[in-house]
DSSP file (Angstrom, degrees, kcal/mol; ACC not computed):
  #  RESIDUE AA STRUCTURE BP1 BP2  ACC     N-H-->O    O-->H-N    N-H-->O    O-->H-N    TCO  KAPPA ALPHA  PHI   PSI    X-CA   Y-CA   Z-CA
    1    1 A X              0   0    0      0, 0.0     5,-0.1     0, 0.0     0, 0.0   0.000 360.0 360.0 360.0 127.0   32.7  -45.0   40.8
    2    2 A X    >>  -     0   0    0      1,-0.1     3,-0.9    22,-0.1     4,-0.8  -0.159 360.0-117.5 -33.7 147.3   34.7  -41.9   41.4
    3    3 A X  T 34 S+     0   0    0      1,-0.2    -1,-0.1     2,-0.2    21,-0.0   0.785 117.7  54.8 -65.6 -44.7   33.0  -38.9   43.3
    4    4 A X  T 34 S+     0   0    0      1,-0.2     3,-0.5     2,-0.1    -1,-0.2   0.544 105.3  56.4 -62.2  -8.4   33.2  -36.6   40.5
    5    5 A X  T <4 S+     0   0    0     -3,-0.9    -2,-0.2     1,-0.2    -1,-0.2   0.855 110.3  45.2 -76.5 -48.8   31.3  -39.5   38.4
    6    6 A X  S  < S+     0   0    0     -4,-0.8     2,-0.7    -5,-0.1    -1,-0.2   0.133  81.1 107.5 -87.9  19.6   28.4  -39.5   40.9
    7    7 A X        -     0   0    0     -3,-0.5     2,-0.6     2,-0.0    -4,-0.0  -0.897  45.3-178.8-120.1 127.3   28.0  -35.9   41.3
    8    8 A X        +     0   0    0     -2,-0.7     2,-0.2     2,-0.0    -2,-0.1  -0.970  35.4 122.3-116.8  95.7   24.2  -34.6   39.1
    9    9 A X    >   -     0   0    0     -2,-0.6     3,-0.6     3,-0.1    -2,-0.0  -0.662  32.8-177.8-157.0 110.4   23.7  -30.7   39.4
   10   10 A X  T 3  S+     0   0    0      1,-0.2    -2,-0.0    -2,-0.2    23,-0.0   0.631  78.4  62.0 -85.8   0.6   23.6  -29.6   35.8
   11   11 A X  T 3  S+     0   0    0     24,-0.0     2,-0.3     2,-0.0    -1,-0.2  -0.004  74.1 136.7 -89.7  23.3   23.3  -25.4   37.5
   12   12 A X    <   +     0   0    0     -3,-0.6    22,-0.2     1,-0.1     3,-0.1  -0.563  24.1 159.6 -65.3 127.6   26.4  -25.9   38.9
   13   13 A X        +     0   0    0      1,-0.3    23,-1.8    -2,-0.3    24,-0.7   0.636  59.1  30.7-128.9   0.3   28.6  -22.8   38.4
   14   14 A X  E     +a   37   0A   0     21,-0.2     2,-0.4    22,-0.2    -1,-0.3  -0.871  56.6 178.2-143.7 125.2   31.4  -22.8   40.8
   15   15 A X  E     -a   38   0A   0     22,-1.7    24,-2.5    -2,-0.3     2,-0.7  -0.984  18.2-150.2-121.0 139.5   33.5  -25.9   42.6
   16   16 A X  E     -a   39   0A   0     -2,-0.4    24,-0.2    22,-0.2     2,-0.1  -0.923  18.2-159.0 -97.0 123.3   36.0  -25.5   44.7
   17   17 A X        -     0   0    0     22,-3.6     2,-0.2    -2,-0.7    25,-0.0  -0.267  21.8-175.8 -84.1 161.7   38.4  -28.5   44.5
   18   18 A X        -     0   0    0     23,-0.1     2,-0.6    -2,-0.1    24,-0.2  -0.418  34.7-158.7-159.4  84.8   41.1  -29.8   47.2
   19   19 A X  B     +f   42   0B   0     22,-3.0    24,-2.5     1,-0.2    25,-0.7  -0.613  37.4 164.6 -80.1 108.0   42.6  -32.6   45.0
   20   20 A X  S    S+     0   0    0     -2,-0.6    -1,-0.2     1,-0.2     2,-0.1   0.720  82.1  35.2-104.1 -13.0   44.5  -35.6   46.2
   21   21 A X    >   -     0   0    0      1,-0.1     3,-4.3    -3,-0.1    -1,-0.2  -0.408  51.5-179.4-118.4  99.8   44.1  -37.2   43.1
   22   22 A X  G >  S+     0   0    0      1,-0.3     3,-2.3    -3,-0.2    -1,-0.1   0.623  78.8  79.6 -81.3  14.3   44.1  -35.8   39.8
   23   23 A X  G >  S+     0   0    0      1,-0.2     3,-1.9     2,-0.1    -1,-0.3   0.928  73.7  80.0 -35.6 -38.7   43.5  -39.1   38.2
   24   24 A X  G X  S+     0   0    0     -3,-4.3     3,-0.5     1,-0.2    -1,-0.2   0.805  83.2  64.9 -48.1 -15.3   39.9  -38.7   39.2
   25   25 A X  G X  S+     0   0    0     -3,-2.3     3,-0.8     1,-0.2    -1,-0.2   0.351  79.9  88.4 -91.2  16.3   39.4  -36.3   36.0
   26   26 A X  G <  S+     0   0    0     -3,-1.9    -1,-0.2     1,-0.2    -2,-0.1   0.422  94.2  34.0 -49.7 -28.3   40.0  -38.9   33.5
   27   27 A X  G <  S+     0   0    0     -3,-0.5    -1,-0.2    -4,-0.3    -2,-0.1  -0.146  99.3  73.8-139.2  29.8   37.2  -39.9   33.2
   28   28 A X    X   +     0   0    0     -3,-0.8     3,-1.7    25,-0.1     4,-0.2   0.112  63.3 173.0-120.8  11.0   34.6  -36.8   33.7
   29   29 A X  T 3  S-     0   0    0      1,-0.2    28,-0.2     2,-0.1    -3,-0.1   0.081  75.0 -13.3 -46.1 167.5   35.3  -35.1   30.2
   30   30 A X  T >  S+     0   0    0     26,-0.9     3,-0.5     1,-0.2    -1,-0.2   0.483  95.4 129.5  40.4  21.5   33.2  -32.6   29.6
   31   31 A X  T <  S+     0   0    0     -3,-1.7     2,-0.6     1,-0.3    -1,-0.2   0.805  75.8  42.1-102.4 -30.6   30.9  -33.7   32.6
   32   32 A X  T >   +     0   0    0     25,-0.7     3,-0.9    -4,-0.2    28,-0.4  -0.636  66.2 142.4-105.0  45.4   30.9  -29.6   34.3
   33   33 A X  T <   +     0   0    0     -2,-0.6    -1,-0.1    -3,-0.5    25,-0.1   0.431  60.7  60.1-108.1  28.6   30.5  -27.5   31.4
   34   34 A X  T 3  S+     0   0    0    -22,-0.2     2,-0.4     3,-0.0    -1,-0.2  -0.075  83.0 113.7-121.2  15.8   28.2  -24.9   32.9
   35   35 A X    <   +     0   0    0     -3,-0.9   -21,-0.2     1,-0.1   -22,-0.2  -0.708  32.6 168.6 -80.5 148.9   31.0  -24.0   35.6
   36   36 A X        +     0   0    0    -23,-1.8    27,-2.8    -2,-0.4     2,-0.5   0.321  58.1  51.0-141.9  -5.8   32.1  -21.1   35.1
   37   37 A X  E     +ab  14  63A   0    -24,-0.7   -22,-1.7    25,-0.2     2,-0.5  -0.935  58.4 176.5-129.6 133.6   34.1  -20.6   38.1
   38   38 A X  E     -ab  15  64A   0     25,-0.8    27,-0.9    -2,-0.5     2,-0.5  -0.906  12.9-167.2-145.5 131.1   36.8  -23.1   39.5
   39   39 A X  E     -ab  16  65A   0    -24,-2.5   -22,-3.6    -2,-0.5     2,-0.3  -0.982  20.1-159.3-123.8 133.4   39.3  -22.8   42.6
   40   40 A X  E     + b   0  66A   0     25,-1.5    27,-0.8    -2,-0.5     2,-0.4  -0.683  20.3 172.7 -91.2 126.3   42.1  -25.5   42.5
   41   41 A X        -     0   0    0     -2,-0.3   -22,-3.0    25,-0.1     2,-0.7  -0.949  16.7-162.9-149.2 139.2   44.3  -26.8   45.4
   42   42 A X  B     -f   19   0B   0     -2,-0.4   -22,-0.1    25,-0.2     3,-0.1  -0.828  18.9-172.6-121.7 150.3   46.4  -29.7   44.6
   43   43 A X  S    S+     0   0    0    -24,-2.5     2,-0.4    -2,-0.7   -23,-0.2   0.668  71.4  41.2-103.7 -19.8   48.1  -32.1   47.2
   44   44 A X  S    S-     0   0    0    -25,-0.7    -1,-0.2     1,-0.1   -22,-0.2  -0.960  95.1 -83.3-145.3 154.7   50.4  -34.3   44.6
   45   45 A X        -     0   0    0     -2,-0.4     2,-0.5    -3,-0.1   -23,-0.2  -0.042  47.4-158.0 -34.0 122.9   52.6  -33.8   41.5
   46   46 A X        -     0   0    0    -25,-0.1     2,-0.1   -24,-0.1    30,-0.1  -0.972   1.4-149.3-130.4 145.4   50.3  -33.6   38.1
   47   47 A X     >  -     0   0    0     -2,-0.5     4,-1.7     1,-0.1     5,-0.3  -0.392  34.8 -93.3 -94.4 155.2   51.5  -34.3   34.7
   48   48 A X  H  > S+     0   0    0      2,-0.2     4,-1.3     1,-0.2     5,-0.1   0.675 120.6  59.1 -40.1 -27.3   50.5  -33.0   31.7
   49   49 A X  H >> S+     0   0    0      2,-0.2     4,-2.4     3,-0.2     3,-0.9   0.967 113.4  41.7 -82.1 -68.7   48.1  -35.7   30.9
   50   50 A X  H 3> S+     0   0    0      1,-0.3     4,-2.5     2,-0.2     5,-0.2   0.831 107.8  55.0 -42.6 -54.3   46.2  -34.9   34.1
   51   51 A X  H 3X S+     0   0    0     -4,-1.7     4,-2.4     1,-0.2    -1,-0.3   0.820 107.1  51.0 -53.4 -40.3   46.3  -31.7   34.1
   52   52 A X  H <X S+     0   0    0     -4,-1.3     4,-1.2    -3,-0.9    -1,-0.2   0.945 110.8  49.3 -42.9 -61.9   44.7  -31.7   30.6
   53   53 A X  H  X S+     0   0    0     -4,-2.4     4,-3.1     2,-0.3    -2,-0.2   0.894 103.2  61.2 -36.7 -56.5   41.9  -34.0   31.8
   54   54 A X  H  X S+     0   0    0     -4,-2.5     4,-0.6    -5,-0.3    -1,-0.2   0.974 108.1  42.6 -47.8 -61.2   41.5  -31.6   34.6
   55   55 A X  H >< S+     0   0    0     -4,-2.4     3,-2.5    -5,-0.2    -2,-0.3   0.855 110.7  58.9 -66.1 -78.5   40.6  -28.7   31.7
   56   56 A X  H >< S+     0   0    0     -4,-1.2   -26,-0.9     1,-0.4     3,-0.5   0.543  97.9  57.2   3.1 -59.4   38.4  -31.2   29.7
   57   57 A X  H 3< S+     0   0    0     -4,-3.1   -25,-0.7     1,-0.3    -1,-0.4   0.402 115.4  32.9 -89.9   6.9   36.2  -31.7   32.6
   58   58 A X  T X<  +     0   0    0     -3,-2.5     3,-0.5    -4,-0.6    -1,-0.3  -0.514  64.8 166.1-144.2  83.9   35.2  -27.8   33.0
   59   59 A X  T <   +     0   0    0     -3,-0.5    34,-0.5     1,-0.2    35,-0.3   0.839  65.1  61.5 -60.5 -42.7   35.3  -26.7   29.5
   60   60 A X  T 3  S+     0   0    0    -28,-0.4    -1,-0.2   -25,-0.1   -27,-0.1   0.632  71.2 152.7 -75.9 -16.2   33.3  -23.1   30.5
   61   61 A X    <   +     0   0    0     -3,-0.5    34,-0.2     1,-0.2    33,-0.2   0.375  16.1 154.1 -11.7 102.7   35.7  -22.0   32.5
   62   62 A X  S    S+     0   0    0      1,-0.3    34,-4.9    33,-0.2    35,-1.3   0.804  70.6  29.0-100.3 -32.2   36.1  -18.2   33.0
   63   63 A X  E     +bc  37  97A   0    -27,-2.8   -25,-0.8    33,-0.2     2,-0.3  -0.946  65.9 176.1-127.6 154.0   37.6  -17.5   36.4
   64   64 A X  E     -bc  38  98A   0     33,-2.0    35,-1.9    -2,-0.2     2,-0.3  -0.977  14.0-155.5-148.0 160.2   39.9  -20.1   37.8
   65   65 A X  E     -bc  39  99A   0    -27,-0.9   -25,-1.5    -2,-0.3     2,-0.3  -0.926  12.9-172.8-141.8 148.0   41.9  -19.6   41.2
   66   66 A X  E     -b   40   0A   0     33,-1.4     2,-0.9    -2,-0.3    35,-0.5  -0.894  30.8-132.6-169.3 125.5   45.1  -21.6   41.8
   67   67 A X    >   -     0   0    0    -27,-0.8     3,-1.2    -2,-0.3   -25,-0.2  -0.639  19.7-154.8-105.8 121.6   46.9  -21.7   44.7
   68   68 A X  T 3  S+     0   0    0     -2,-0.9     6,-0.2     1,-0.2    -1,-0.2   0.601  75.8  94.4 -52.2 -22.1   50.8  -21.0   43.1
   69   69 A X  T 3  S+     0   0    0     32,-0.5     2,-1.0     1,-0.3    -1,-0.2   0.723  74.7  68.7 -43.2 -28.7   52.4  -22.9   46.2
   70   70 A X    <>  +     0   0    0     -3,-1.2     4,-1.8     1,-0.2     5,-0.3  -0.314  64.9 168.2 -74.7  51.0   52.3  -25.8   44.1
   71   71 A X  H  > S+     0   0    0     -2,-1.0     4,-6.8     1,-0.2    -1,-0.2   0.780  71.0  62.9 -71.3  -4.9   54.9  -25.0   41.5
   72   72 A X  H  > S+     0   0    0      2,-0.2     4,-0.7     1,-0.2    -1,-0.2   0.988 110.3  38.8 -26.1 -83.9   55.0  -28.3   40.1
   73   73 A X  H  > S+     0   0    0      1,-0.2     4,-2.4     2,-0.2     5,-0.4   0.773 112.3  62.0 -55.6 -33.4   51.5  -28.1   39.1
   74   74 A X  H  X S+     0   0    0     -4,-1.8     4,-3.3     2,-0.2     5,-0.4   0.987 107.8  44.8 -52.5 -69.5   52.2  -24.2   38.2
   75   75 A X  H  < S+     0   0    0     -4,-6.8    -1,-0.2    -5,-0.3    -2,-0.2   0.683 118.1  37.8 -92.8  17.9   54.7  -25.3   35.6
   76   76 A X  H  < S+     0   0    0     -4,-0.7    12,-0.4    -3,-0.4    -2,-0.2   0.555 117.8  51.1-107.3 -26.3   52.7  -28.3   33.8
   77   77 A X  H  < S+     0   0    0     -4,-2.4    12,-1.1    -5,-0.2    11,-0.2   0.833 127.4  21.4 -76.4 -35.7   49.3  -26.4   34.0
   78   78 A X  S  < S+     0   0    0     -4,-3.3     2,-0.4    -5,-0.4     9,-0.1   0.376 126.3  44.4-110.5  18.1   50.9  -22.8   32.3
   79   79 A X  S    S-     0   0    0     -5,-0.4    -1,-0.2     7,-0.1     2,-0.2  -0.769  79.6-146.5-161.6 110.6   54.1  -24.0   30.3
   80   80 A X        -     0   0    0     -2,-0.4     7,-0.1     5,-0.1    -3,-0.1  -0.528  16.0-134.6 -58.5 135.3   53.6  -27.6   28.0
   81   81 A X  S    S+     0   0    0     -2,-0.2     2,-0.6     1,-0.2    -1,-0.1   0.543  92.3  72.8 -77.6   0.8   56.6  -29.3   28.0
   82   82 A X  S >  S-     0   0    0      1,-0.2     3,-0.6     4,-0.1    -1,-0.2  -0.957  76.6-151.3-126.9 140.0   56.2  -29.8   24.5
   83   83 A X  T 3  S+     0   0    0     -2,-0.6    -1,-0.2     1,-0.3    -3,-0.1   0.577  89.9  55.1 -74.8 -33.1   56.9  -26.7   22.9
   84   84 A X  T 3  S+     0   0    0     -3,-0.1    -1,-0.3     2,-0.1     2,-0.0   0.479 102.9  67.4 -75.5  -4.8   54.7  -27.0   19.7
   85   85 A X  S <  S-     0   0    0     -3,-0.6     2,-0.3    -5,-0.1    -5,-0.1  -0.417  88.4-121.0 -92.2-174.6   51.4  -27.8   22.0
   86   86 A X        -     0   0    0      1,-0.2    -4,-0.1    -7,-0.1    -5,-0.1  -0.827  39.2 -85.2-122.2-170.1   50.1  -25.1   24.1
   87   87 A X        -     0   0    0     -2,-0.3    -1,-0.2    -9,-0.1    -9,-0.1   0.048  43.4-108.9 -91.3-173.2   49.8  -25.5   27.7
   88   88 A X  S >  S+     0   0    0    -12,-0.4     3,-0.6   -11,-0.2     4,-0.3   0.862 114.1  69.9 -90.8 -12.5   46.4  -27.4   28.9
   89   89 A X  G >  S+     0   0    0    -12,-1.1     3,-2.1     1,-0.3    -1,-0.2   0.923  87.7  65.4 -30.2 -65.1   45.0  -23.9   30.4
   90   90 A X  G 3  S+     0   0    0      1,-0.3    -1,-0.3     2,-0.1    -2,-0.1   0.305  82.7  72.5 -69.5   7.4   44.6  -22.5   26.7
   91   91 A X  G <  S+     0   0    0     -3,-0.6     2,-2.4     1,-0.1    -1,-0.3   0.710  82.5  83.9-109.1  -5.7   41.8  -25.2   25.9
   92   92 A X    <   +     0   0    0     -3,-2.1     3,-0.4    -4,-0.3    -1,-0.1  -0.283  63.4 176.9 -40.5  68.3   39.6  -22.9   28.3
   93   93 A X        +     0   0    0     -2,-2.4    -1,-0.1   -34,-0.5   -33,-0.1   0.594  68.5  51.3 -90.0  18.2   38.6  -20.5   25.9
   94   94 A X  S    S+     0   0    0    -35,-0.3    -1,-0.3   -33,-0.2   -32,-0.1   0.679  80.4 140.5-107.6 -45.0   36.5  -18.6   27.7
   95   95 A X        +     0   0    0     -3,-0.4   -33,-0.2   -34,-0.2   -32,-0.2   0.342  18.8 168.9 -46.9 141.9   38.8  -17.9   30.6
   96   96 A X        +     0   0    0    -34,-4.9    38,-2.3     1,-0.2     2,-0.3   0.616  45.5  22.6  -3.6-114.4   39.1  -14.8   32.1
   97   97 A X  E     -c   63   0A   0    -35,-1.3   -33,-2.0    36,-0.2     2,-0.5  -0.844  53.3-147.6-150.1 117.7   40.6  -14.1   34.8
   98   98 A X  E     -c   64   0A   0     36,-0.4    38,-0.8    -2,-0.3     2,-0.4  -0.819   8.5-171.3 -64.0  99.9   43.4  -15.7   36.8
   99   99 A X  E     -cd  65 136A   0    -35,-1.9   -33,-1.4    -2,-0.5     2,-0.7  -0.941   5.8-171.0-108.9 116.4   43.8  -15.6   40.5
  100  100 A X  E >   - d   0 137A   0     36,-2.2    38,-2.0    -2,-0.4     3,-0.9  -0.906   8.0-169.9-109.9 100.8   47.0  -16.9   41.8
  101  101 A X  E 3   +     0   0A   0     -2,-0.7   -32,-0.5   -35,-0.5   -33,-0.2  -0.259  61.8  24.3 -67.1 141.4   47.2  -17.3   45.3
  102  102 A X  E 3  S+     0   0A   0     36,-0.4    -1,-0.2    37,-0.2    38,-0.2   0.969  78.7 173.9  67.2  24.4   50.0  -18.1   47.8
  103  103 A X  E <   - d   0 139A   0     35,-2.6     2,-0.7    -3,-0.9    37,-0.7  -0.249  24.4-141.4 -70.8-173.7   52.7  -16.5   45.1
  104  104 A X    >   -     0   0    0     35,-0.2     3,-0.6     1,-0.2     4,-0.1  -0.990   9.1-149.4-131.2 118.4   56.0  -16.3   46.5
  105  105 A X  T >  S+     0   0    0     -2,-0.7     3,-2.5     1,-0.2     2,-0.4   0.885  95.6  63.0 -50.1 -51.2   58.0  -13.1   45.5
  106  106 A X  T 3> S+     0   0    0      1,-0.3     4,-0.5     2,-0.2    -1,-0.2   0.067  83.0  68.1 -83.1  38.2   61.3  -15.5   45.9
  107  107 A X  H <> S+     0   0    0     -3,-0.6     4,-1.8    -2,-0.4    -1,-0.3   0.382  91.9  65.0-113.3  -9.9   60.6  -17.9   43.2
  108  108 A X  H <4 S+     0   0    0     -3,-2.5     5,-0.2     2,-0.2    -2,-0.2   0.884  92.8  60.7 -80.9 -27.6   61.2  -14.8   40.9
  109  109 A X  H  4 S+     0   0    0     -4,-0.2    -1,-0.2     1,-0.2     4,-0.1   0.977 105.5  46.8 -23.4 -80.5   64.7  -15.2   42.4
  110  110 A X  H  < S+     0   0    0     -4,-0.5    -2,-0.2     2,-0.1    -1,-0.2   0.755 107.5  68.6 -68.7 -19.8   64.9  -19.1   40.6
  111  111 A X  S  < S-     0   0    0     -4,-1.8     2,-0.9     1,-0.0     5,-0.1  -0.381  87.0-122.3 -66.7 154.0   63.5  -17.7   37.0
  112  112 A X    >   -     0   0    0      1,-0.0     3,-0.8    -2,-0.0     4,-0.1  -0.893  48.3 -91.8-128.6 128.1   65.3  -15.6   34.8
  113  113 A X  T 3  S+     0   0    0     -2,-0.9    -1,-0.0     1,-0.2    37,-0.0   0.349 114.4  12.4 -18.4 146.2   63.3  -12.7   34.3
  114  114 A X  T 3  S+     0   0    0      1,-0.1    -1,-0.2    -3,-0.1    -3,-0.0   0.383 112.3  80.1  72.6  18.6   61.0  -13.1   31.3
  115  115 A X  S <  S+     0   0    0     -3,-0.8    -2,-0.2     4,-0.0    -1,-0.1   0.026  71.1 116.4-130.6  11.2   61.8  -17.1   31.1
  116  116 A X  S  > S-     0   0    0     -5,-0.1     4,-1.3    -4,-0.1     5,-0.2  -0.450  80.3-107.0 -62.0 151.5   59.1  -18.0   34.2
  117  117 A X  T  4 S+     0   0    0      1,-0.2     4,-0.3     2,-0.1     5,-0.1   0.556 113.6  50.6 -65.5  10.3   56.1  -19.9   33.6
  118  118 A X  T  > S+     0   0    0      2,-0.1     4,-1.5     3,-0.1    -1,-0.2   0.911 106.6  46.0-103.7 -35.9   53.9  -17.2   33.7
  119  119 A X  H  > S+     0   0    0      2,-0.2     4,-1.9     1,-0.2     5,-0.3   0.770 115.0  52.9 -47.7 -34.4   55.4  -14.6   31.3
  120  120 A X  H  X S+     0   0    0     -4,-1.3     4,-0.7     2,-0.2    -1,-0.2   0.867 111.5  48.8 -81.9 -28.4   55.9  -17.5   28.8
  121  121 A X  H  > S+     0   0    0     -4,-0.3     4,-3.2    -5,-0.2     5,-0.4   0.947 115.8  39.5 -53.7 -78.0   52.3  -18.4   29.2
  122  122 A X  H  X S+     0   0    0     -4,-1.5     4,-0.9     1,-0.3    -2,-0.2   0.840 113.7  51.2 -58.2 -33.0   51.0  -15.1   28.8
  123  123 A X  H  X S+     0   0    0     -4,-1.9     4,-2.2     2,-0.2    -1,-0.3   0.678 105.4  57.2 -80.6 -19.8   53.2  -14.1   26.1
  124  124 A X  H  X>S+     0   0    0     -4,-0.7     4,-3.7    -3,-0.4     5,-0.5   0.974 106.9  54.8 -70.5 -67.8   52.2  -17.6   24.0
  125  125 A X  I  X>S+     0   0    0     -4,-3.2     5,-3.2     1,-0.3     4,-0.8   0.858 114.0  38.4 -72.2 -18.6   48.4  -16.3   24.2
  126  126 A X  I  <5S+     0   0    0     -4,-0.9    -1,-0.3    -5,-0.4    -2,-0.2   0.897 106.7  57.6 -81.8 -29.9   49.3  -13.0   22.7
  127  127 A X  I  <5S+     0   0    0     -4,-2.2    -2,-0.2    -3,-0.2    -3,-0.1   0.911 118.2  41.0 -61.5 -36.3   51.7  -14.4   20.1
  128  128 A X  I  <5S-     0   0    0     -4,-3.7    -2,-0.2    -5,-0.1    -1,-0.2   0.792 113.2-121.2 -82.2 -14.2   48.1  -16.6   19.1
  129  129 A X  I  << +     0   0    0     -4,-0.8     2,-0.3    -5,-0.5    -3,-0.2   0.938  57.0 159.9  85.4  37.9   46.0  -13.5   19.6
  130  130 A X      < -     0   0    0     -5,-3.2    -1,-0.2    -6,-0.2    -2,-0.1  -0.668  55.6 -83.8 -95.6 132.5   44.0  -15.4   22.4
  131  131 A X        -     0   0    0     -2,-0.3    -1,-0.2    -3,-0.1    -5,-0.1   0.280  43.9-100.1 -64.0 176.4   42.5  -12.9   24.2
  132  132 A X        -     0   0    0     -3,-0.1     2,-0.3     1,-0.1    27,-0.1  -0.324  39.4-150.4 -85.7 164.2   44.2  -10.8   27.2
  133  133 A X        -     0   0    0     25,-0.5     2,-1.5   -11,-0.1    27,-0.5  -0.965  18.5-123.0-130.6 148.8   43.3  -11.7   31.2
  134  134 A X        -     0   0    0    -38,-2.3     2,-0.5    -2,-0.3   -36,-0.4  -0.713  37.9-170.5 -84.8 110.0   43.1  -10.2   34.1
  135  135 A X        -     0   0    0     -2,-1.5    27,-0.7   -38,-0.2     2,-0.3  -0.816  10.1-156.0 -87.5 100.4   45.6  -11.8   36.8
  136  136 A X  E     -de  99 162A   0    -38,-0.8   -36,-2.2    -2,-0.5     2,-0.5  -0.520   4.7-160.0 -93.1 137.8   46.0  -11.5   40.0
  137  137 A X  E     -de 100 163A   0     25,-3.5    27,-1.8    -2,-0.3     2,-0.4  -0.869  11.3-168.2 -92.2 130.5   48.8  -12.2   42.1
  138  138 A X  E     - e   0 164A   0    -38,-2.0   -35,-2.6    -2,-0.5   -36,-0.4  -0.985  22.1-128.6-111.8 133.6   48.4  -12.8   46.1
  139  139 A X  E     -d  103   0A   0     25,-3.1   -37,-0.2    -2,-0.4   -35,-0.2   0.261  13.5-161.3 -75.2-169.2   51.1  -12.8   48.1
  140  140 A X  S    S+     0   0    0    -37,-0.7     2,-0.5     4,-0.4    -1,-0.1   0.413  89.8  50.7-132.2  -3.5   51.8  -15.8   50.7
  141  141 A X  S >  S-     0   0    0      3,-0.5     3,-4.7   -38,-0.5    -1,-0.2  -0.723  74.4-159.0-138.1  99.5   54.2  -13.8   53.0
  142  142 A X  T 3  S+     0   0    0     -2,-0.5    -1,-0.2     1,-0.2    -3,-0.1   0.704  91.9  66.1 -15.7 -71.1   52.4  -10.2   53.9
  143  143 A X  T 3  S+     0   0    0      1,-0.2     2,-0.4     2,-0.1    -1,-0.2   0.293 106.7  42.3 -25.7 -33.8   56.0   -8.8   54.7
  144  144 A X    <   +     0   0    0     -3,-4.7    -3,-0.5     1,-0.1    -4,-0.4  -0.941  61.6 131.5-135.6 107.6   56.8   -9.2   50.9
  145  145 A X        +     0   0    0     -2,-0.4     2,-0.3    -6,-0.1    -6,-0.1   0.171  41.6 102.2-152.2  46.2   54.3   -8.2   48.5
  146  146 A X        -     0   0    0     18,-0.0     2,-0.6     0, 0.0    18,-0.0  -0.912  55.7-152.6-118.8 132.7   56.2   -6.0   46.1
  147  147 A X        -     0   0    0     -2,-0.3     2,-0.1     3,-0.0    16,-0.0  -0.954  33.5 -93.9-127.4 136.1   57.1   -7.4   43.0
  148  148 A X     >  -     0   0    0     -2,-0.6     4,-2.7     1,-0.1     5,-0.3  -0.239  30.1-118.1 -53.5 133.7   60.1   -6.1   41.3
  149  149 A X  H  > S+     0   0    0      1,-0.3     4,-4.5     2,-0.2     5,-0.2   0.865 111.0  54.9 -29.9 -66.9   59.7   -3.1   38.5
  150  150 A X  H >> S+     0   0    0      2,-0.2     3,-4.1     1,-0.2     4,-1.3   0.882 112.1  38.6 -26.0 -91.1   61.1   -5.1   36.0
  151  151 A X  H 3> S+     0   0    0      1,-0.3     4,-2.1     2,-0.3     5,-0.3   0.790 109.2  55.2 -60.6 -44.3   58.9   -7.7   36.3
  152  152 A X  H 3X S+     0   0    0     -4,-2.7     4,-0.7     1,-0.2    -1,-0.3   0.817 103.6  57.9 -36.1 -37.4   55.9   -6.1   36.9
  153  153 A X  H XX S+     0   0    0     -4,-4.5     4,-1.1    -3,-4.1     3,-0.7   0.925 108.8  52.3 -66.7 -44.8   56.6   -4.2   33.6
  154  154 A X  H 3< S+     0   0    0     -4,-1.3    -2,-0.2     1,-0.2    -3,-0.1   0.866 108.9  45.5 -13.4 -70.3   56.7   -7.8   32.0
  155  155 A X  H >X S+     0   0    0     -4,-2.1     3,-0.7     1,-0.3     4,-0.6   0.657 109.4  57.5 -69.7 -31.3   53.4   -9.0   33.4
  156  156 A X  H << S+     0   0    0     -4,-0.7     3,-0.3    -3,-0.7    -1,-0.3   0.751  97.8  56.6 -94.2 -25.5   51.8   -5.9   32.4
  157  157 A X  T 3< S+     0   0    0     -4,-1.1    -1,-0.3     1,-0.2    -2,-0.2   0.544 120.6  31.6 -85.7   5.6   52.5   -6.0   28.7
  158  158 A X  T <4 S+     0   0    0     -3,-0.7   -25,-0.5     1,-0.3     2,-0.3   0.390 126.7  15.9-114.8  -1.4   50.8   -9.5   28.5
  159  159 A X  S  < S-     0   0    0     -4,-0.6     2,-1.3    -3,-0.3    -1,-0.3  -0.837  78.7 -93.8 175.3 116.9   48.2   -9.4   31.0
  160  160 A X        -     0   0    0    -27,-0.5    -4,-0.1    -2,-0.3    -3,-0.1  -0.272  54.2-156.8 -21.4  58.9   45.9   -7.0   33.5
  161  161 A X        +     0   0    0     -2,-1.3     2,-0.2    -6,-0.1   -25,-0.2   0.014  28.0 160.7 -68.7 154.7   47.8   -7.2   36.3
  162  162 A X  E     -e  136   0A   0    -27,-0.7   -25,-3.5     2,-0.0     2,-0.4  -0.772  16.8-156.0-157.4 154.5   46.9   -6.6   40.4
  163  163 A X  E     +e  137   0A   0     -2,-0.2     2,-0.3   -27,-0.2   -25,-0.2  -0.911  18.5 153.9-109.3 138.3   48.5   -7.5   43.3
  164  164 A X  E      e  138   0A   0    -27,-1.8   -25,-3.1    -2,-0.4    -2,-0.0  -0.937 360.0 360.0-138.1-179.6   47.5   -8.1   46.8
  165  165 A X              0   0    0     -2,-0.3   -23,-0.1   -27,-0.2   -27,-0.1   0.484 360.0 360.0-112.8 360.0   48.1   -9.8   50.0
């Protein structure tokens, strides 16, 4: 039996995760749904399927923390690869608030400005009228924690912004 199978505390409201596999949520649907709070660190590549699974198994979600380092998991948890679906975040319908840790100024470098997975993300739940979130960005290199005008004006017409380090 899986660990997440065997674990009974129906007041649970926040887990913090450190996943080395996300198979293990395959088989938990719905099994958390009085979390309300969730922080994410992933060790390996997850696919859409997983990542979905992952959202299943904490339905309540409201604040969710996700450390951005990953961008793998970054662009299969906020941008579906198939365009008609929406990403597996959006079956949270409660959420919140987004805290993304460990971004990286210079991945805005490899995006082209308003074609990221997080503006497309954010702009998807206002083109459905899903309601707005507060996000936060934290930086991973002190030294750079300025986010360009532009893009900051981006982020801010979809989504509550703040930044820290």
């Amino acid at each position: 039996m899986p660990f997440l199978e065997a674990i009974v505390a129906p007041k649970l409201r926040y887990i913090e995760c450190w996943i080395l596999d996300p198979m293990e949520f395959n088989t938990i649907e719905g099994k958390f749904r009085d979390v309300n709070e969730l922080s994410l660190v992933f060790f390996q590549r997850v696919d859409d399927r997983n990542a979905e699974s992952l959202c299943r198994a904490f339905p309540g979600v409201r604040r969710v923390d996700l450390s951005s380092w990953n961008t793998s998991f970054l662009a299969v948890f906020l941008g579906s690869e198939v365009l008609e679906r929406r990403p597996p975040i959006d079956q949270w319908l409660n959420l919140e608030t987004v805290n993304l840790d460990g971004f990286d100024s210079r991945l805005l470098g490899l995006w082209k400005l308003g074609n990221d997975p997080i503006v497309k993300w954010l702009r998807g739940r206002q083109e459905l009228g899903l309601s707005r979130l507060r996000v936060r960005l934290s930086f991973i290199r002190k030294d750079v924690n300025i986010l360009p005008s532009t893009y900051r004006a981006l982020l801010e017409r979809y989504c509550n912004l703040q930044t820290s380090t």
